[in-house]
VMD Tcl script that draws the C-alpha trace (Angstrom):
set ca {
  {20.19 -15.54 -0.16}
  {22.50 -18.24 1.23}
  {22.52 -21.36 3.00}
  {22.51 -21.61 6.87}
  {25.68 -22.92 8.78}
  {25.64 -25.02 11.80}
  {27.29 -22.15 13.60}
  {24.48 -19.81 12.50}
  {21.97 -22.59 13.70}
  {23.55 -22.99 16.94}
  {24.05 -19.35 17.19}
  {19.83 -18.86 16.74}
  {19.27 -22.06 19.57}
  {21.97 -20.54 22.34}
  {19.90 -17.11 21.90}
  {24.01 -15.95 20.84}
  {24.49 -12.84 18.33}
  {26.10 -12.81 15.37}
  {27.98 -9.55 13.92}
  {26.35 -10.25 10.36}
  {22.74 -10.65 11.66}
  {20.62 -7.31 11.76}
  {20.09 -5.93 15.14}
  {16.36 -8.24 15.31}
  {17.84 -11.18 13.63}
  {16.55 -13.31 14.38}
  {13.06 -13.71 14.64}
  {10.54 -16.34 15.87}
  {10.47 -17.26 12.36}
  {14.59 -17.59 12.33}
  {14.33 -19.57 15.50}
  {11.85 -21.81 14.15}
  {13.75 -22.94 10.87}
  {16.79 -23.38 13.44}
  {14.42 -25.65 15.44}
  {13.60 -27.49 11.90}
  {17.10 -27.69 10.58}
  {18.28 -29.24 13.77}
  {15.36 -32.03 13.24}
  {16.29 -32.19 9.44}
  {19.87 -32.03 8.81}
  {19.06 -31.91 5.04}
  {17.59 -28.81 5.49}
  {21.11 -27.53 4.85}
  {21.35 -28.88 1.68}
  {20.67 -27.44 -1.70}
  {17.12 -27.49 -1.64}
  {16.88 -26.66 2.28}
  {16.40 -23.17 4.41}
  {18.12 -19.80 3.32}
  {18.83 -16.71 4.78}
  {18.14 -13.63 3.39}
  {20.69 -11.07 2.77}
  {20.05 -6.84 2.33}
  {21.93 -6.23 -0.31}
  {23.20 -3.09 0.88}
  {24.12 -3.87 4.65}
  {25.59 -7.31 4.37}
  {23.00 -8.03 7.03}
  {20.83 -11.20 7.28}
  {17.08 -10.03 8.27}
  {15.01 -12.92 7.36}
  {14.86 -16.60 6.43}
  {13.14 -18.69 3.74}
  {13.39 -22.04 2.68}
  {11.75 -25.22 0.56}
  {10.19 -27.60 2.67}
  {11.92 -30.80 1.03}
  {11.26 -33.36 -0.43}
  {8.09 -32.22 -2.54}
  {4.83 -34.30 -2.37}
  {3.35 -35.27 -5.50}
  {5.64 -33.08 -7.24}
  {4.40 -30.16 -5.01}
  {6.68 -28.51 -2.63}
  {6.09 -25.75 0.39}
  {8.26 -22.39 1.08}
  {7.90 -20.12 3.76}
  {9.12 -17.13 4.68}
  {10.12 -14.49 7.05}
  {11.76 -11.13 7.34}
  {12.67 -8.92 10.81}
  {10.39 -6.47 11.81}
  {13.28 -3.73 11.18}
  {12.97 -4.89 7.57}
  {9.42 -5.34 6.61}
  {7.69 -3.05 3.99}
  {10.94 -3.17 1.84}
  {9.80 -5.46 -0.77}
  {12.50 -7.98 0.76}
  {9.98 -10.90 1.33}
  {8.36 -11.19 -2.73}
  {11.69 -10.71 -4.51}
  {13.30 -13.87 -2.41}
  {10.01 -15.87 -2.74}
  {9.71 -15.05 -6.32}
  {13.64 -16.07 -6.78}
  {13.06 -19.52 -5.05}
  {9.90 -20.13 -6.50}
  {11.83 -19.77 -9.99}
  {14.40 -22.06 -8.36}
  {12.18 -24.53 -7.08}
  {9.98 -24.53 -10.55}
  {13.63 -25.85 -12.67}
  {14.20 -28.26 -10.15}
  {13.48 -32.55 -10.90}
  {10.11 -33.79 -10.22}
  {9.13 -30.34 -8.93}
  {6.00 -28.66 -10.97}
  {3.81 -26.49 -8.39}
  {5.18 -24.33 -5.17}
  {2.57 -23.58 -2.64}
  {2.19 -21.99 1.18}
  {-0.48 -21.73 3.42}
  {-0.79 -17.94 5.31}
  {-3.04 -17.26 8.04}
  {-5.85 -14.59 6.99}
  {-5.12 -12.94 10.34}
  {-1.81 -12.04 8.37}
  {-2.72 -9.78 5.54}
  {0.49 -8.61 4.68}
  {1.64 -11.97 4.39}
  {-0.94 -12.83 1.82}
  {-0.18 -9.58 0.06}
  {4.02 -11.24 -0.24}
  {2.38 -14.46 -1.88}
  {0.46 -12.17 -4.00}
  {3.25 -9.96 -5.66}
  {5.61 -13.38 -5.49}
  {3.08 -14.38 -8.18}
  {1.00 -17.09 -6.34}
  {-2.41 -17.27 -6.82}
  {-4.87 -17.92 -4.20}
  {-6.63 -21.39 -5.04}
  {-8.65 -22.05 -1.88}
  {-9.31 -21.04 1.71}
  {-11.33 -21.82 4.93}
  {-12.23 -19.24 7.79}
  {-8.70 -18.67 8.97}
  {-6.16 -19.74 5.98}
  {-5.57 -18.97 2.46}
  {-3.75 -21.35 0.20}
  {-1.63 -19.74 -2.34}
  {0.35 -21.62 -5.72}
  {2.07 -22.02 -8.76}
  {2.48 -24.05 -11.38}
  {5.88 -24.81 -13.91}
  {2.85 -24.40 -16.77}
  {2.05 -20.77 -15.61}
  {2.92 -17.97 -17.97}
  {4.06 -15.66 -14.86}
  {7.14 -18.56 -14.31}
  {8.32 -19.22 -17.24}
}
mol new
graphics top color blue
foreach p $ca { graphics top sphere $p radius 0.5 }
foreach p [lrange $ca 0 end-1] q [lrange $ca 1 end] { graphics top cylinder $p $q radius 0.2 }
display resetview
């Protein structure tokens, strides 16, 4: 993972290519965080959006990020990978590595995300990132974690 630059975000907004960005980068999701980083400038910072890296292209085929600042010591992530990429296990090892980044950071004790039940192999992601469902209504599932559950520490 590593941090978005303001070329990259500009890049995603002009609908331009980039050589390092898999041939579907990016994705609604990519052009959403774009949208969000361009209303949050601290969404660059440490604690801000990410892209996701394949290790063995160079490419980037996804985005995830920390929704800062956290609420009540509780902070959001979310996630997405390119179609081209999905099924890989790319999505729960970078949510389980920000989780476990988010989890040692100040004033930070519980990482949560909301996933539509219409999106079942997003819930599966949350599941192997080792979030645990804690509630629902007809058409979402809240997943979460806590800095006081064995599985993060």
């Amino acid at each position: 993972m590593r941090p978005w630059s303001t070329d990259e975000v500009t890049a995603v907004l002009d609908d331009s290519r980039m050589a390092h960005w898999a041939e579907d980068f990016p994705a609604d999701e990519g052009r959403v965080i774009a949208g969000f980083i361009v209303d949050r400038p601290d969404a660059l910072g440490p604690y801000g959006q990410r892209q996701i890296i394949e290790r063995a292209s160079g490419l980037v085929i996804g985005a995830i990020g920390l929704f800062w600042p956290p609420s009540d010591g509780a902070l959001e992530i979310g996630y997405g990978i390119v179609v081209s990429r999905r099924g890989r296990g790319y999505a729960p090892e970078a949510t389980r590595a920000l989780i476990a980044y988010a989890l040692n950071l100040p004033d930070v004790h519980t990482v949560y995300a909301d996933v539509e039940l219409s999106n079942p192999a997003s819930v599966r992601v949350l599941e192997k990132s080792g979030l645990r469902r804690w509630s629902e209504d007809a058409t979402t599932a809240r997943f979460r974690t806590t800095a006081s559950e064995p599985s993060q520490r």
